[in-house]
C-alpha positions in Angstrom: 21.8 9.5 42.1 20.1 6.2 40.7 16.6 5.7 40.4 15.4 3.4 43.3 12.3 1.1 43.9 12.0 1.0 47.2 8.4 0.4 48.3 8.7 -2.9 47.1 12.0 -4.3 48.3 10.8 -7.6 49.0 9.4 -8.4 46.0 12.3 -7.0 44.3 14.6 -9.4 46.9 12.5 -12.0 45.8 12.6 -11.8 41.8 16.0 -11.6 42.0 17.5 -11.4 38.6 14.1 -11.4 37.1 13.1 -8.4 38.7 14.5 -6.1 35.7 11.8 -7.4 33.4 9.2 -6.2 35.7 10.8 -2.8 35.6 11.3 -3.3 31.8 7.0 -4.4 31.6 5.7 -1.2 34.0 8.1 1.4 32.1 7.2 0.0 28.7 3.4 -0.1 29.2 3.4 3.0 30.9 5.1 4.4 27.7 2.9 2.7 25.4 -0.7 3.7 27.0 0.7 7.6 26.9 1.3 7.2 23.4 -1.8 5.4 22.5 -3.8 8.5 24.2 -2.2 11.5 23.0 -2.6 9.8 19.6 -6.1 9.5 20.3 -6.2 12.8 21.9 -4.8 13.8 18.5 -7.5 12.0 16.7 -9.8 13.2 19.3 -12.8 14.3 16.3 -12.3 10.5 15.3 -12.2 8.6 18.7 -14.8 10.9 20.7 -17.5 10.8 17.7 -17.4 6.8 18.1 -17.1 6.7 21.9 -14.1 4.3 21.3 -12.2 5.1 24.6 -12.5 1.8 26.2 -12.5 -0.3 23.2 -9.0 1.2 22.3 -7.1 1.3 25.4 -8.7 -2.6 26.7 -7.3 -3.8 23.1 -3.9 -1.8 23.3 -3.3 -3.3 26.4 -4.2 -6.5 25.3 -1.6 -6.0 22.6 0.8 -4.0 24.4 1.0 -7.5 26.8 1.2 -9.2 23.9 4.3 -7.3 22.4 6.1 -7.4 25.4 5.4 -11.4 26.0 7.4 -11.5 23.1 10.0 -9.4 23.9 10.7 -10.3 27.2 10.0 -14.2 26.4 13.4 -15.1 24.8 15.5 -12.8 27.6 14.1 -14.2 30.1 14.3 -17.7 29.6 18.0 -16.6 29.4 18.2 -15.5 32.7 16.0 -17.9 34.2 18.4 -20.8 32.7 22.0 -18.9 33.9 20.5 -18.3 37.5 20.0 -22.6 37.6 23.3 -22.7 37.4 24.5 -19.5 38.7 25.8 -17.6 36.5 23.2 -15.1 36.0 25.8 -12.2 36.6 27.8 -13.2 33.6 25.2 -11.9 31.1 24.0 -9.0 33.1 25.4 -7.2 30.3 24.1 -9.0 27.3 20.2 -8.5 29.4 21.2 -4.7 29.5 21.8 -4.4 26.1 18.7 -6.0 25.1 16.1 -4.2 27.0 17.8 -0.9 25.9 17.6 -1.8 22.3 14.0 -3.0 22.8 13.5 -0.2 24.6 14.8 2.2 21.7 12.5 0.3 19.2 9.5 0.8 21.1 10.3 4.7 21.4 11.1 5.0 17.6 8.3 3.5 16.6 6.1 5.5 18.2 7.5 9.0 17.8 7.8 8.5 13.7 3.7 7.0 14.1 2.0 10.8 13.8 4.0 11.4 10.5 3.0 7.7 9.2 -0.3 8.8 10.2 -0.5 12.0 8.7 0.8 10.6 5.3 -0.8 7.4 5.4 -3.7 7.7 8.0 -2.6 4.1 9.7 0.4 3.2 12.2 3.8 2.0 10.3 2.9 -1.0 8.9 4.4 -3.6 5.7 4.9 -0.2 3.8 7.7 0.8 6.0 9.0 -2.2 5.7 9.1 -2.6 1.8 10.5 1.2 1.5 13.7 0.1 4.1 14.2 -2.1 0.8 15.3 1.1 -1.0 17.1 3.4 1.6 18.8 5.0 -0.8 15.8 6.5 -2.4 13.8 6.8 1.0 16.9 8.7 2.6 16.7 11.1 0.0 12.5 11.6 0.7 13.1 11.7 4.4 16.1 14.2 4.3 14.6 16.3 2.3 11.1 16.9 3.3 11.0 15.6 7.1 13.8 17.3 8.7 12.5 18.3 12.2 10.9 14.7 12.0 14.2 13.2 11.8 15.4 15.4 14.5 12.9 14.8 16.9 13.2 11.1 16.2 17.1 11.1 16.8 16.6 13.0 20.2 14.3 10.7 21.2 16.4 7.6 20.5 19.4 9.0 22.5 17.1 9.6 25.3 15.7 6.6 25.7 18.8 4.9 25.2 20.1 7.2 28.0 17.3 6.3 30.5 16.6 2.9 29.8 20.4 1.8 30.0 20.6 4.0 33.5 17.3 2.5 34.8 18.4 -1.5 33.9 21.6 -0.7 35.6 20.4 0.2 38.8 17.4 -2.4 39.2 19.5 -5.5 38.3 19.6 -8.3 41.3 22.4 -10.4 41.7 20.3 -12.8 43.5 16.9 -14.0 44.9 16.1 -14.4 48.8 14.1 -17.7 47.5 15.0 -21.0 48.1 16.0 -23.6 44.9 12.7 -25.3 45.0 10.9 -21.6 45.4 12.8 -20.1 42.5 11.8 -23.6 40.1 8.2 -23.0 40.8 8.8 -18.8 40.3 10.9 -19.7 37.0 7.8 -21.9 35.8 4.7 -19.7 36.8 6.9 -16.5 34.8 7.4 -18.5 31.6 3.6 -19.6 31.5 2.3 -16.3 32.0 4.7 -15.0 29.0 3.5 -17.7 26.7 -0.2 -16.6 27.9 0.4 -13.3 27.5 2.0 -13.8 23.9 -0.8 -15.7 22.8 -3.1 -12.9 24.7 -6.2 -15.5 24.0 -7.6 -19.4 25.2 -8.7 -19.7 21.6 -7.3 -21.5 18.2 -5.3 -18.6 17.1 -3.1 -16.1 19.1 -3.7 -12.7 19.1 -3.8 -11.0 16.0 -4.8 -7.6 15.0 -8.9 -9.0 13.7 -9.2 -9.5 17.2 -9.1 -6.3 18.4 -10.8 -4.5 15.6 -14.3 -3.0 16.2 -14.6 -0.1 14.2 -15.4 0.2 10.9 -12.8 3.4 11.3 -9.8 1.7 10.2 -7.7 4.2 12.2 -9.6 3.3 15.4 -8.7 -0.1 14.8 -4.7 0.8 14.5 -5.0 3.0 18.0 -5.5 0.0 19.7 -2.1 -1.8 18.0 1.5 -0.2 19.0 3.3 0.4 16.2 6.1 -2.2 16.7 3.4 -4.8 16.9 2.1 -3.3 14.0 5.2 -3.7 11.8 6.6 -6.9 13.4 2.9 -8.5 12.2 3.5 -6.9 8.9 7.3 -8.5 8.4 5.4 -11.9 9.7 3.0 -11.4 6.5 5.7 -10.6 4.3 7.5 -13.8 4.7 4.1 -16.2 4.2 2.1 -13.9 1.9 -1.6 -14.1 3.1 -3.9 -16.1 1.3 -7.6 -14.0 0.3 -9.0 -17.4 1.3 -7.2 -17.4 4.4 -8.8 -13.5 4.8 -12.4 -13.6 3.3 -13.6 -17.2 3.4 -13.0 -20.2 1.0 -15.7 -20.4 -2.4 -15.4 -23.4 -4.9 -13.3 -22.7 -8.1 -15.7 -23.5 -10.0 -18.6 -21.6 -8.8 -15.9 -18.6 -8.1 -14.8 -19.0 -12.0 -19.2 -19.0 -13.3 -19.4 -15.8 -11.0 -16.4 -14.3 -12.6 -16.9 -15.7 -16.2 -20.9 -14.3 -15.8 -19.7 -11.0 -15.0 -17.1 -10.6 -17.8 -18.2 -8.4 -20.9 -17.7 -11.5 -23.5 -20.7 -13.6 -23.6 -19.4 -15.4 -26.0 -16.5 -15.9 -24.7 -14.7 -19.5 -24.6 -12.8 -20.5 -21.9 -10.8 -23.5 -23.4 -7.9 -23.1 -21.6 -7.8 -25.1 -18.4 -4.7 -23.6 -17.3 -5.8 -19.7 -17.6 -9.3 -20.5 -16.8 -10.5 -16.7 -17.7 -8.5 -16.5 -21.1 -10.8 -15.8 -23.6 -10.5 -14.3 -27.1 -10.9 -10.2 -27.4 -11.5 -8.8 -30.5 -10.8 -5.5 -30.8 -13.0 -2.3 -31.8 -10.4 -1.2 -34.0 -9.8 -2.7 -37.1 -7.6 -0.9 -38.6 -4.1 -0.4 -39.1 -2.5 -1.1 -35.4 -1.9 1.9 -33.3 1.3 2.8 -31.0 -0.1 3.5 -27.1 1.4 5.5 -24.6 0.3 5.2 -20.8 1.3 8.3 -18.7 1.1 7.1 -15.3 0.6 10.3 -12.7 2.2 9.9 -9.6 -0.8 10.4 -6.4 -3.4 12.2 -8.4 -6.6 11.9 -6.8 -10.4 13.3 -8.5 -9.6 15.8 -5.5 -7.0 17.5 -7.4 -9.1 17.8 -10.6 -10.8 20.6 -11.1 -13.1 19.0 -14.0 -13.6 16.4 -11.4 -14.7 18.6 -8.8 -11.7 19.1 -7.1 -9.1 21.7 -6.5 -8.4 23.7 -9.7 -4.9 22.6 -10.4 -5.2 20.7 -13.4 -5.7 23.0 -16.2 -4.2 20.6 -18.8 -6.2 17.7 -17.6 -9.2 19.8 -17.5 -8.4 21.0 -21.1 -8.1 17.1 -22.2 -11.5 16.6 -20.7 -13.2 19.0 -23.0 -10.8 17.2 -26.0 -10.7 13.7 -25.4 -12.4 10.6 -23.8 -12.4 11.3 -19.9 -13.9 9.1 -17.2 -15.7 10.6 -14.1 -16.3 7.6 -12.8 -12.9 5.4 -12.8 -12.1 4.2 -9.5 -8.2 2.7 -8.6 -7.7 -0.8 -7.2 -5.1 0.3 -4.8 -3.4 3.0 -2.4 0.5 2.2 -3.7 2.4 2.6 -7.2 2.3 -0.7 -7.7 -0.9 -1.7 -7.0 -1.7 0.9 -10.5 1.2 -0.8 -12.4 -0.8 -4.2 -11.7 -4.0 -3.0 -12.7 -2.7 -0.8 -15.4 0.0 -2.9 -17.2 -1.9 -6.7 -15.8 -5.7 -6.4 -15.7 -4.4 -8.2 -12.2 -7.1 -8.0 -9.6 -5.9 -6.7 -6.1 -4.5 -9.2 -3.4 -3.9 -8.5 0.2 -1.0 -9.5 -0.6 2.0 -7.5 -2.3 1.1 -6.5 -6.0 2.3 -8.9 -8.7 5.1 -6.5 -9.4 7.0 -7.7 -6.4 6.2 -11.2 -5.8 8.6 -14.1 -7.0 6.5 -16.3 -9.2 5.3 -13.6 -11.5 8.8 -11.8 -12.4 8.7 -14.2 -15.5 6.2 -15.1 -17.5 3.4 -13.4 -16.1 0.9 -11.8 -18.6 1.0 -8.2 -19.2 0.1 -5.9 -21.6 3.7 -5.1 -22.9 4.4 -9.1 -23.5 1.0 -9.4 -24.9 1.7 -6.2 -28.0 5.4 -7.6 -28.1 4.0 -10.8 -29.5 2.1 -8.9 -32.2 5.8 -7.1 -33.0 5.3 -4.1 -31.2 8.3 -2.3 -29.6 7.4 -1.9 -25.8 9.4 0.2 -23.2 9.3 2.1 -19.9 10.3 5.8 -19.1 11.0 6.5 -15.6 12.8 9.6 -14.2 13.8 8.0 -11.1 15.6 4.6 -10.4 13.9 1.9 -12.7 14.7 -0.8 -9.7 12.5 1.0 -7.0 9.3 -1.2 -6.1 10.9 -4.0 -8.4 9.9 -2.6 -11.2 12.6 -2.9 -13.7 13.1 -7.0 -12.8 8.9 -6.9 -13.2 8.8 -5.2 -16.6 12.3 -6.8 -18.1 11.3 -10.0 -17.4 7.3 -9.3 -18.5 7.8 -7.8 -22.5 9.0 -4.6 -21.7 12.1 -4.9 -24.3 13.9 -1.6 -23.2 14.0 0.5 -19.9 14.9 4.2 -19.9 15.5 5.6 -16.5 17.7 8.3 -14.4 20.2 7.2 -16.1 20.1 7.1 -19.9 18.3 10.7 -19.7 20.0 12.9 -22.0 20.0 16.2 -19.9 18.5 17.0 -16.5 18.0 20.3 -15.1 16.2 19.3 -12.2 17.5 16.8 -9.7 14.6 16.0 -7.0 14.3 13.4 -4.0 12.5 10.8 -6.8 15.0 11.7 -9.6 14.6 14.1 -12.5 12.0 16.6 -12.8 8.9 15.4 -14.9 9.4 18.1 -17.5 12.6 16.4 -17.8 11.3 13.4 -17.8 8.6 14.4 -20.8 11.7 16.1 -22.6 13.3 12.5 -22.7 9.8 10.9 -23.4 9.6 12.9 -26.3 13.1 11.9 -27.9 12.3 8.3 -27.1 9.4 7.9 -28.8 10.3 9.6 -32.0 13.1 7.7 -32.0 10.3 4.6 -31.6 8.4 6.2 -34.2 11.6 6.1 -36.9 11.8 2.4 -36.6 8.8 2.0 -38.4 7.2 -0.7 -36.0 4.4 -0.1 -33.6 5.2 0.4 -30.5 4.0 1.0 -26.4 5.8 3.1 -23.8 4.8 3.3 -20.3 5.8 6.8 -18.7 5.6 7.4 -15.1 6.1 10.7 -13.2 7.4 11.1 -10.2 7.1 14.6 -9.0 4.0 14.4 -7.1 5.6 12.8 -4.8 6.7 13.8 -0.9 8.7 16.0 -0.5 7.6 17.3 -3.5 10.6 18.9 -5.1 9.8 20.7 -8.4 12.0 23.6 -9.6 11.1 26.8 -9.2 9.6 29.8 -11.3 7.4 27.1 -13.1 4.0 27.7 -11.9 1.7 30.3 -9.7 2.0 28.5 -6.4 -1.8 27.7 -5.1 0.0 26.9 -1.5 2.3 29.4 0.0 4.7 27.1 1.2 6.5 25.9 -2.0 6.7 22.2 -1.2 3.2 21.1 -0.7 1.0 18.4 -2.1 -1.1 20.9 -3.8 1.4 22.3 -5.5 3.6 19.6 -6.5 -0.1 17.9 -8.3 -0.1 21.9 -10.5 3.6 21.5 -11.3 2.5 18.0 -12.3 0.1 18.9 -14.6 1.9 21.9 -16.0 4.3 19.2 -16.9 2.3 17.4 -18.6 1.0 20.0 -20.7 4.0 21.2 -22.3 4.8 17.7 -23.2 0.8 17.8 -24.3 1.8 20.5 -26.7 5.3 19.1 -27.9 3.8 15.8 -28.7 0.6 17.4 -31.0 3.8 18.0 -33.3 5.7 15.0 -33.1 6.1 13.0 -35.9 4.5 10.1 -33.3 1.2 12.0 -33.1 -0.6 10.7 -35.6 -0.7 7.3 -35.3 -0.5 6.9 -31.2 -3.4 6.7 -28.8 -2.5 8.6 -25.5 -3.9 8.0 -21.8 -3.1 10.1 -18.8 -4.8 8.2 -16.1 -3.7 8.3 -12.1 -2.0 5.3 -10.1 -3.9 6.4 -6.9 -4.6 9.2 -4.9 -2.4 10.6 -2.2 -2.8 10.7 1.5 -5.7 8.1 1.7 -7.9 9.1 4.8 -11.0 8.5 6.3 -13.1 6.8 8.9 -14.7 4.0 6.6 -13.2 0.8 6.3 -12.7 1.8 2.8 -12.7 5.7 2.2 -14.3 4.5 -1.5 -14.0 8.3 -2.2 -10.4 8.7 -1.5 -10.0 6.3 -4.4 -11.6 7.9 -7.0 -8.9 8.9 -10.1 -9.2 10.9 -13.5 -7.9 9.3 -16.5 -8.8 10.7 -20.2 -7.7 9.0 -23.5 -6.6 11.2 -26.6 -5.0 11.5 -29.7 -6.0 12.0 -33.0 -8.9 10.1 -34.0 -10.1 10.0 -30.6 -13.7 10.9 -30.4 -14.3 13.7 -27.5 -17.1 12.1 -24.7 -17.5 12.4 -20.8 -17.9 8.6 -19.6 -20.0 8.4 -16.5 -20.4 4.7 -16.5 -18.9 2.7 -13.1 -15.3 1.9 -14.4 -12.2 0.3 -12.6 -8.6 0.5 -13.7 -8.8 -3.1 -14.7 -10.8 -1.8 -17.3 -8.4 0.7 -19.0 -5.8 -2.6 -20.3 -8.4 -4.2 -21.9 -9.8 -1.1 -23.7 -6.7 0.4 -24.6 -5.2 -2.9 -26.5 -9.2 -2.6 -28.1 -9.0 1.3 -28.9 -5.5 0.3 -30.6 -6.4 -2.8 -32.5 -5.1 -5.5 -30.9 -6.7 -8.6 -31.0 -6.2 -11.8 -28.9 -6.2 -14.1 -26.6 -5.5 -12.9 -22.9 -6.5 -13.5 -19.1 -7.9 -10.0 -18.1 -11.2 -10.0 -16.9 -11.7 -5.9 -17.2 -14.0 -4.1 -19.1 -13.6 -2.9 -23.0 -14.8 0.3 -22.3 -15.2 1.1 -26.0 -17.9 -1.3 -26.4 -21.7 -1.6 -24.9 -21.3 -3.0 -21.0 -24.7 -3.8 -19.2 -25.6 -1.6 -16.4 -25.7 -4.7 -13.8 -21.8 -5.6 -15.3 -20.1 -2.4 -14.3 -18.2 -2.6 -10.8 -14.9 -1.4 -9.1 -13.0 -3.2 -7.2 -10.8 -2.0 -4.3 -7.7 -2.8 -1.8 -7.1 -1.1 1.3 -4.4 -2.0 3.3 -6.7 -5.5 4.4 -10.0 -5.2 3.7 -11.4 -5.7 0.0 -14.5 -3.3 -1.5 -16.4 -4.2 -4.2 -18.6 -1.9 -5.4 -21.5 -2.1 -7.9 -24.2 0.8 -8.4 -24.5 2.8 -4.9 -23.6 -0.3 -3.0 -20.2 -1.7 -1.9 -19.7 -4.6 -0.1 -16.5 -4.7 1.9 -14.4 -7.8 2.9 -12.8 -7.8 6.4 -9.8 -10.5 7.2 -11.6 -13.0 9.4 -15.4 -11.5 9.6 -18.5 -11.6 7.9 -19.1 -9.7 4.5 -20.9 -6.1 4.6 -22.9 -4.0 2.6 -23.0 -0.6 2.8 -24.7 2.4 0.7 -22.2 4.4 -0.7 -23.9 7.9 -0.2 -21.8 11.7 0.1 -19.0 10.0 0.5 -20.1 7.9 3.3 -21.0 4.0 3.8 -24.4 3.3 5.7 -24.5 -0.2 6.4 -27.7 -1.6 5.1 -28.8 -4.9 4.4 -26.4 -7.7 2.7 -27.5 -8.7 -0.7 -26.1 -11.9 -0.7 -25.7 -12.4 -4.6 -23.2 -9.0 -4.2 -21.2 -10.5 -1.4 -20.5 -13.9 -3.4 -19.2 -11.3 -6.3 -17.3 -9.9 -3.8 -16.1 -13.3 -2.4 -15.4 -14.7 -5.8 -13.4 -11.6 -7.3 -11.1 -11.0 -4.1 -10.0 -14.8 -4.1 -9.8 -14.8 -8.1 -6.2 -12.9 -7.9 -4.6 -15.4 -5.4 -6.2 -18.7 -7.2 -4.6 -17.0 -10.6 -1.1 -16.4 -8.9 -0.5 -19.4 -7.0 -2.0 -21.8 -9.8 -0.2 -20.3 -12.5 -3.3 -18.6 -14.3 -1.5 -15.6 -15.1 1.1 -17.0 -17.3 
């Protein structure tokens, strides 16, 4: 029996072929405003505590009209231009086809949004989109640890398929009880109101998703997107990366390069250069004979895991290096993705809303790091991965960057453990190991970059390797202990190396996992441990405000290498002025810079904040105006570097 419309034949008799896009438009919004309140039902604690009902559901509709504008806007037109000359019948099909497959999208979207939410605490955004890159890897991830999501995800594609393609087929009309000149003036009046509803505003600018923020609860703000707006914006951004000018408002160069210069360590620095206007000479605090340096970069290890830090006790190693070496407990991460460490980490890059340096086309050659900068001064420099070296770009980033050799998945020697990410990180650390002495017995200095992997969803680890703090074996928690239990028997294997000796060593986080919060930026949720050891390495807890900009700059110090570079971070190793320490962070849009117990936070298209960053909470207080234009200058310092060529 088909589904019938009945108590409005005439407007249906009327509309003709054009009435299916109506049906499409009431089914699809219907769908949408459901979602959009059981998530918020979901995230009731959230929306409730705010009173951001109406806010929510007046934007999400605004967007919701939006979304479909667009949808329906190309389609139509079609139909409208076949029924001038009659042949409206002869892609009845093609229309069919559409509005299911839109109709699909929209479904999908929304059913995978509570696990994207869950992991991620926002709606699918440019993230999903730069995983599809690597469906190899993210099939193996999503296989493996979100089963019943898939399931439930499949089911509800065949559905909808099912209903939408047995709706469109029984609401199509063959043709409209108006006259010509009627259906003209119909056909025009339909296409301006989808071109208004697109643009969903009178103003300069369509739509966009500023527009319809009002919360400082970043979440809030995504309830009132759907979640194919929200990635079809993010594929829009992709292909014309966005400018921090564009975001945060414009600033000179030149007073943007005094207020970075005057917050650099180096007073008596020179910037000669007129092409890398921050290149400066460094000398370094070792003076020595050079050192090798080994980065271990943890995969998702927030201070929350950290038991030294005050989090959960499932870092014994870590702790143990604590008490040994040179920890910070202060050190804050730039960014929320593995690449957004690499670029602080391996660049001294300042974060971007744009991609990280690691995957954007003018810095895969060239571009400064810290492995081109030691290979000039003949160091051997390389990068142990137990996964695939091409994920997130990085193997075209480092090759064409100074790292002279890549060792990956596939050059290990033995794996025991096969995972969703690759090997195992004792594997990986077994291979480390072998790597480095074989570094070591070439009689050059050299620098290895190792980065783990299994802290990472689904968490695979193998078994019989650690007390389980969870129940259920593959959980965040205990994926961080088998992490760090990891680490320490490569700890203990390397304090009778041949390598030891002469190598500094830091184990320092790229970000935490599962960044969450209802502050524009959840500052605490960005918080990571890092400690620097070896031999020679003077034990210390460093309380000092501290960014992972910093950690390049005083590593290349700590192992005596001198020179000219274009980092603007922090030589930890040497006196820094109270008023000169800051951190500087990227989430998702907005920018945080934070000096002291104040952060000021940088929204696309709004004015600058200032909070107090007290118990993990930011209380807006007054702007201090000389803090905003550091802010201002240091969040549009990365793009002027990038797009002018600083960098290189």
């Amino acid at each position: 029996m088909g589904i019938k419309l009945t108590f409005i034949p005439k407007i249906q008799n009327a509309l003709g072929p054009v009435w299916i896009f109506v049906v499409f438009t009431v089914l699809a919004l219907s769908f949408l405003t459901l979602a959009r309140f059981g998530l918020s039902v979901w995230q009731g604690e959230r929306v409730f505590g705010s009173h951001a009902w109406l806010s929510i559901f007046i934007g999400g509709l605004r967007v919701d009209i939006a979304t479909l504008s667009y949808i329906i806007m190309p389609a139509l037109l079609l139909t409208l231009l076949m029924q001038s000359v009659g042949w409206q019948n002869k892609v009845r099909g093609l229309i069919k086809i559409y509005l299911v497959t839109m109709s699909a999208l929209l479904v999908f979207f929304e059913v995978i949004t509570p696990t994207f939410i869950s992991e991620y605490d926002l709606r699918p955004n440019r993230l999903f989109i730069e995983y599809l890159i690597y469906p190899r890897e993210v099939s193996k991830m999503i296989f493996s640890g979100y089963k019943l999501e898939v399931f439930i995800a499949v089911i509800a594609l065949i559905l909808s398929c099912k209903f939408a393609s047995k709706v469109f087929s029984n609401q199509w009309q063959s043709k409209s009880s108006l006259t010509g000149l009627n259906q003209s003036i119909l056909a025009l009046v339909l296409v301006c109101l989808t071109i208004l509803g697109a643009r969903n505003s009178l103003g300069h600018r369509p739509l966009n998703p500023a527009m319809v923020s009002f919360s400082t609860d970043h979440l809030l703000n995504d309830l009132t997107l759907n979640s194919l707006y929200s990635v079809a914006f993010a594929v829009k951004q992709l292909s014309n990366e966005q400018s921090s000018q564009d975001y945060y408002g414009k600033m000179p160069t030149d007073e943007l390069l005094s207020i970075v210069r005057s917050n650099m360590q180096n007073t008596q620095g020179t910037f000669s250069d007129v092409t890398a206007p921050t290149k400066t000479f460094h000398e370094a605090s070792n003076i020595g004979k050079p050192k090798n340096l080994v980065i271990i970069l943890q995969e998702s290890l927030g201070a929350r895991y950290v038991g030294t830090l005050g989090g959960l006790p499932l870092t014994p190693n870590i702790d143990a290096l604590y008490k040994q070496g040179w920890g910070f407990d202060n050190l804050y991460a730039t960014g929320t993705r593995s690449v957004r460490g690499i670029e602080a980490i391996i660049t001294g890059f300042t974060p971007t809303p744009s991609r990280a340096v690691v995957k954007l086309d003018k810095s895969q050659r060239d571009f400064f790091t810290i492995a081109d900068f030691l290979a000039k001064q003949n160091y051997n420099t390389q990068f142990i991965y137990g996964g695939e070296s091409h994920f997130d770009n990085m193997r075209s980033f480092f090759l064409g960057n100074g790292f002279k050799s890549i060792v990956d998945t596939n050059n290990f020697k033995k794996i025991d453990f096969n995972g969703s990410w690759g090997a195992s990180d004792e594997d990986l650390y077994d291979q480390a190991d072998i790597e480095l002495t074989k570094l070591k017995n070439q009689n050059k200095p050299f620098f290895s970059l190792i980065f783990s992997s299994s802290n990472h969803s689904p968490y695979d680890f193998p078994d019989d390797k650690i007390t389980l703090y969870d129940k259920q074996k593959q959980t965040r928690n205990n994926a961080a202990k088998y992490a760090d239990y990891a680490l320490g028997t490569f700890i203990e294997k390397a304090k009778k190396s041949s390598y030891w000796d002469d190598t500094v060593f830091i184990v320092i986080a790229d970000h935490d996992s599962r960044i969450s919060g209802s502050n524009l930026v959840p500052v605490d949720h960005f918080k990571i441990p890092a400690v620097i050891f070896g031999k020679g390495i003077t034990h210390k807890r460093d309380s000092q405000l501290a960014s992972q900009l910093d950690i390049p700059v005083t590593l290349l110090s700590l192992i005596g290498a001198s020179g000219k570079h274009p980092m603007i971070g922090h030589d930890l190793s040497k006196p820094i002025s109270d008023n000169k320490q800051r951190a500087m962070m990227q989430y998702d849009k907005n920018f945080a810079y934070m000096y002291d117990n104040k952060v000021v936070v940088l929204q696309p298209q709004k004015p600058a904040t200032t909070y107090t960053y007290s118990n993990n909470q930011l209380v807006p207080c007054e702007n201090d105006e000389q803090l905003v234009k550091k802010a201002l200058a240091h969040a549009n310092l990365g793009n002027l570097a990038y797009t002018n060529g600083w960098y290189h």
